[in-house]
C-alpha positions as CSV (number, residue, x, y, z in Angstrom):
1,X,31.7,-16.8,-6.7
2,X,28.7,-17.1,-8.9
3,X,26.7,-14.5,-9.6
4,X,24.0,-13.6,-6.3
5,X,21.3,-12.1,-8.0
6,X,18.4,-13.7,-9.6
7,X,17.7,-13.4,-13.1
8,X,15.4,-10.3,-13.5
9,X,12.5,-12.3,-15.2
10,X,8.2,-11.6,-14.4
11,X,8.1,-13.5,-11.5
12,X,11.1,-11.6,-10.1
13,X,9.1,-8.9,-10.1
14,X,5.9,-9.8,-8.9
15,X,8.0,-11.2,-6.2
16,X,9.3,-7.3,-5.4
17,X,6.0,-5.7,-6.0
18,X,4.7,-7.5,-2.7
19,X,8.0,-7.6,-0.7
20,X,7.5,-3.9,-1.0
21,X,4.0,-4.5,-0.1
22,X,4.8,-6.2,2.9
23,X,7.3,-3.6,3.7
24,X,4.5,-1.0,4.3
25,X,1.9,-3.2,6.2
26,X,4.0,-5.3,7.8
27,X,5.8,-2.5,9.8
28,X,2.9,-0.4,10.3
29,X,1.2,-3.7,11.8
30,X,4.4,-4.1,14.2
31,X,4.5,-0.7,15.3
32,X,0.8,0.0,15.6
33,X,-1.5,-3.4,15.3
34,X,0.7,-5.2,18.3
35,X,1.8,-2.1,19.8
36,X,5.3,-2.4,19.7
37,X,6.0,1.1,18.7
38,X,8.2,2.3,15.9
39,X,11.1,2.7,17.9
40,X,11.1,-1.3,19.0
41,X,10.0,-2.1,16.0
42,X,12.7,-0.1,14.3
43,X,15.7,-2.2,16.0
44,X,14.2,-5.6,15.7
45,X,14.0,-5.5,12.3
46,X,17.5,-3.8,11.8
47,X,18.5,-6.5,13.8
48,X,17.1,-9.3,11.5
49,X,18.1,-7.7,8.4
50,X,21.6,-7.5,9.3
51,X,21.7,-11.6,10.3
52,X,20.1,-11.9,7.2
53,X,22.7,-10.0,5.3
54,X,25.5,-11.9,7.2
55,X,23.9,-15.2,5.7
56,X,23.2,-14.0,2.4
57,X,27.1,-12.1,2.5
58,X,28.5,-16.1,3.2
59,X,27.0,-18.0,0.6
60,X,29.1,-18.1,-2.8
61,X,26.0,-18.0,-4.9
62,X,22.4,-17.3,-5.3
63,X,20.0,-18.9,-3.1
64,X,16.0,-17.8,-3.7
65,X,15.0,-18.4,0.0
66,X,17.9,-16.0,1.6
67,X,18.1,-13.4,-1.3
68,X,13.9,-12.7,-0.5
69,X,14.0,-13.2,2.7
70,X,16.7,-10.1,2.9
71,X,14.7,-8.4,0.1
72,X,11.5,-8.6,2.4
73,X,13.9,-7.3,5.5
74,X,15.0,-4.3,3.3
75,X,12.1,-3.3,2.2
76,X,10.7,-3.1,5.7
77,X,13.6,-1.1,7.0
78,X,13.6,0.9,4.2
79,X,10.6,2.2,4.9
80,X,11.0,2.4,8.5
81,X,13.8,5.1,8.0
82,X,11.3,7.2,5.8
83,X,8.6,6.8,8.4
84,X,10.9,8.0,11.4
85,X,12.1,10.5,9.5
86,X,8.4,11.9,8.4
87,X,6.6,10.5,11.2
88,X,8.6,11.4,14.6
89,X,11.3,13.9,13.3
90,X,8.8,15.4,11.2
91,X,10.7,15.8,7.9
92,X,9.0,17.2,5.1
93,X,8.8,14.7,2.0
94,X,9.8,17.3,0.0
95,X,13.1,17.1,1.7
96,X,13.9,13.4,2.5
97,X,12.9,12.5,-1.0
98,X,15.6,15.1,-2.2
99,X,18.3,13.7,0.6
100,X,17.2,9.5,-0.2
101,X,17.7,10.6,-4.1
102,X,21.5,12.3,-3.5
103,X,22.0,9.2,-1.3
104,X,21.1,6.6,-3.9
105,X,23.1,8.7,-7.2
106,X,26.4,8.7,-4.5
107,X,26.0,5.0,-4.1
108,X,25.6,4.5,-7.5
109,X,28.3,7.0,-8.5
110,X,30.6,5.6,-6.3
111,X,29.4,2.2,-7.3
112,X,30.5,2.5,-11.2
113,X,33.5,4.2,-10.3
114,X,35.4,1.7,-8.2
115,X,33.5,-1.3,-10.2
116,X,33.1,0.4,-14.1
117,X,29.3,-1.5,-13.9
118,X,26.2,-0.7,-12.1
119,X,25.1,-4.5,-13.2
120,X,23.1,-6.8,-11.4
121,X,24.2,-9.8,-13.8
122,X,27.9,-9.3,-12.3
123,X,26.6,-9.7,-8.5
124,X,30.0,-11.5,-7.8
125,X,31.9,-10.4,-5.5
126,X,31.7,-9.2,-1.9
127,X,32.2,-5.9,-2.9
128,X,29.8,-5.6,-5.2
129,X,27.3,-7.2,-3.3
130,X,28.0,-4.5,-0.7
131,X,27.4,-1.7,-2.8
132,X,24.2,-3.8,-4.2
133,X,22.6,-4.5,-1.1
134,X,23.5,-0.5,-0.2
135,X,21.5,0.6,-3.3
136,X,19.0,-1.6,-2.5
137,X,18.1,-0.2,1.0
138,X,18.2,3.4,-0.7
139,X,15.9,2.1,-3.4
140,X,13.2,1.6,-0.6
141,X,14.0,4.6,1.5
142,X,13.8,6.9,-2.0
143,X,10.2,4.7,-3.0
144,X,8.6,4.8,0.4
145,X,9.1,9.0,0.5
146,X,8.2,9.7,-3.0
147,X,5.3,7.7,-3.1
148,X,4.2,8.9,0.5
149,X,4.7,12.5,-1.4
150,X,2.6,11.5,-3.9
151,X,-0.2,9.5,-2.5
152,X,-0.3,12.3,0.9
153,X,1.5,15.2,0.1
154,X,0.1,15.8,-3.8
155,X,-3.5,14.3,-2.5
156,X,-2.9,11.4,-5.4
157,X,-4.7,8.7,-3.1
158,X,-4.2,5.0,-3.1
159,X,-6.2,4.4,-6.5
160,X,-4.7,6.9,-8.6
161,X,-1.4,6.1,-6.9
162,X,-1.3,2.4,-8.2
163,X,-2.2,3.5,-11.6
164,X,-0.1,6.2,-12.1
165,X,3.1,4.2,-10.6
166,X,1.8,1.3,-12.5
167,X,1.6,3.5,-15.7
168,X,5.3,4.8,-15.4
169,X,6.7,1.2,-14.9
170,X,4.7,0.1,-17.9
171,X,6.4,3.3,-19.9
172,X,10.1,1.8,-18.6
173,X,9.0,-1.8,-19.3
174,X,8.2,-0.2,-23.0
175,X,11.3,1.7,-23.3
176,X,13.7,-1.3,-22.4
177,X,12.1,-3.0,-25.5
178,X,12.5,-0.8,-27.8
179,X,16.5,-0.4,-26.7
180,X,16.8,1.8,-23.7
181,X,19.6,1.1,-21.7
182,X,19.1,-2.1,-19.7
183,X,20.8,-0.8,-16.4
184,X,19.3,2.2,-16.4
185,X,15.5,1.2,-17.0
186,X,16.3,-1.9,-14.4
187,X,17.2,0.6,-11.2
188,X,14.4,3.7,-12.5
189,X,11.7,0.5,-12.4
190,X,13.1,-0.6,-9.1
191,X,12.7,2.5,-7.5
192,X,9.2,3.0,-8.8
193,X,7.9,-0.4,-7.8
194,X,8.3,0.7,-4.0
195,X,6.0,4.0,-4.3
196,X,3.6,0.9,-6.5
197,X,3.7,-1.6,-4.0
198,X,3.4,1.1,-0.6
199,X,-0.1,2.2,-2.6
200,X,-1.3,-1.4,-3.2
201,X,-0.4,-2.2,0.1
202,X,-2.3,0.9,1.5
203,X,-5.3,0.4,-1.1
204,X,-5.7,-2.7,0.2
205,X,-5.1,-2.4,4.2
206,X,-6.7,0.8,4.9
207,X,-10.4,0.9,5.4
208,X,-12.4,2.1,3.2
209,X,-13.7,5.6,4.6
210,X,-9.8,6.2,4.1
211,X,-10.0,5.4,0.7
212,X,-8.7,1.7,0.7
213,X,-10.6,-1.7,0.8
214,X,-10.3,-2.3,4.0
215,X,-8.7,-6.1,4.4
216,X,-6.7,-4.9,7.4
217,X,-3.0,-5.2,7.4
218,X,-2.5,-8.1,8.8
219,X,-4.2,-10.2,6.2
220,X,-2.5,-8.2,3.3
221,X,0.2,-8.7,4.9
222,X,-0.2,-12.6,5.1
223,X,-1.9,-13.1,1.7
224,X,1.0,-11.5,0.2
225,X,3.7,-13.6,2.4
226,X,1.9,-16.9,1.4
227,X,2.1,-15.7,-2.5
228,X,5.7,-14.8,-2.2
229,X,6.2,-17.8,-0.2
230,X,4.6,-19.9,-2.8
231,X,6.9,-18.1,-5.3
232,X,9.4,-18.6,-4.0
233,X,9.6,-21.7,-3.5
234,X,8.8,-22.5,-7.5
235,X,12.5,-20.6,-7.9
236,X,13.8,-22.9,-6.0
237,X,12.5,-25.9,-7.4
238,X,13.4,-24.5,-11.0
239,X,17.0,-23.6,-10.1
240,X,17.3,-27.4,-8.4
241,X,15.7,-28.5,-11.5
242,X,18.4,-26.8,-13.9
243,X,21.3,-27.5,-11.5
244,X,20.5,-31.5,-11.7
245,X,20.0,-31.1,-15.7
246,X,23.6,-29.4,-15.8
247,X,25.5,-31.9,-14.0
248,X,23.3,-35.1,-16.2
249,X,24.4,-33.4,-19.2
C-alpha cells in the first residue's frame, strides 16, 4: 500500500501543535466542564480512538481527514493515561515520565529490529503502521508527563513552559538543517511538541489568577478544532489537486 503518513511539511506541524492542544483541554473539558468524570471520559474516548484506528488500519493509503482525526484521538488518550496515572493513582511524574520513556525506546527498539527503519516515509504496511501508531500514543503519554513535570513539578509555569519547549524544538529544527539525523530529530521534536502544545493549551484555558489567559477550555478547544479543521481540509484539497495532475499527465 502507499505510504500512510503525511509528508512532514510546516503545516503538518502546526496541525500537531493544536491536536496536542486539544488533547489537554478537550479531555479536561469532558471530564470536568460537563462532568463526565475521568473514568467515563476515559472509555469513551478509547472507544473512538480504536474505531478510528480500525478505519484508518483499512484504507491502503493516506487520507488527511482519518490520519487527524486519529491524531486528535491519540493525543487525547494519551494524555488521559498520564492524568489517571498522576491524577487518581497518584504517580509521581518523576516516575511515569521514567516508565512512558522505557515504553517508547522498547517500541522503538523493537520497531527497528523487526523493520531495520524507524521511518515515517515507509508507513507501508500493516505492521509498520502498528508499531507507528504504538509510538505515537507513547509520544503523548511521554509529552503530557514531562511537560506536566516541568510546567507543575519544576514550577516552570505556562509562559516559560511554551518558550522553553518552543526554544528546544527550534534547537532540533536547527540541527536537522545543518545534517542531524532526520529520524532521529523527527521523533525528539514529536515528543516535545506534546509538553509545547499541553502549555499553550493551559496558557490559554486557564484563568488568569492561575497564570493563563483565561479563554476557558471550551473555546480553546473549538478555536483550535476550527483551525485544524480548516487545515485540514486545505491537505485535502492539495492531495486531490496532485492526484488529478498525475493521472492528466
Amino acid at each position: 500500500m502507499l505510504n500512510k503518513v503525511p509528508q512532514v511539511t510546516l503545516l503538518f506541524w502546526i496541525i500537531k501543535v493544536m491536536s496536542t492542544t486539544v488533547g489537554e483541554t478537550g479531555a479536561d473539558y469532558l471530564a470536568v466542564h460537563i462532568g463526565l468524570g475521568i473514568a467515563i471520559t476515559n472509555g469513551v474516548m478509547v472507544v473512538l480512538l480504536l474505531a478510528a484506528l480500525l478505519l484508518q488500519l483499512r484504507i491502503r493509503r493516506y487520507v488527511p481527514w482519518r490520519y487527524w482525526v486519529t491524531v486528535v484521538l491519540v493525543s487525547v488518550v494519551g494524555t488521559q493515561i498520564t492524568d489517571f496515572l498522576s491524577d487518581k493513582l497518584e504517580i509521581s511524574l518523576y516516575f511515569s515520565t521514567t516508565v512512558f520513556t522505557v515504553i517508547l525506546a522498547s517500541i522503538f527498539a523493537i520497531w527497528y529490529g523487526v523493520e531495520r527503519t524507524l521511518s515515517i516515509h515507509t508507513i507501508v504496511t500493516t505492521r509498520r503502521e502498528l508499531f507507528y501508531w504504538a509510538a505515537i500514543l507513547f509520544t503523548f503519554a511521554l509529552g503530557t508527563a514531562a511537560g506536566d513535570l516541568a510546567t507543575e513539578a519544576l514550577m516552570m509555569g505556562f509562559n516559560l513552559g511554551v518558550l522553553a519547549f518552543g526554544a528546544l524544538i527550534a534547537l532540533i529544527a536547527i540541527a536537522y538543517y545543518l545534517g542531524a539525523h532526520a529520524v532521529l530529530t523527527f521523533w525528539v521534536a514529536y515528543i516535545l511538541t506534546r509538553p509545547l502544545g499541553a502549555s499553550l493549551g493551559d496558557l490559554l484555558s486557564q484563568s488568569r489568577p492561575n497564570g493563563g489567559l483565561g479563554l476557558g477550555t471550551i473555546n480553546t478547544s473549538a478555536a483550535f478544532l476550527v483551525v485544524i479543521a480548516t487545515l485540514v481540509t486545505i491537505l485535502s484539497i492539495g492531495l486531490k489537486t496532485e492526484a488529478k495532475a498525475i493521472e492528466e499527465a
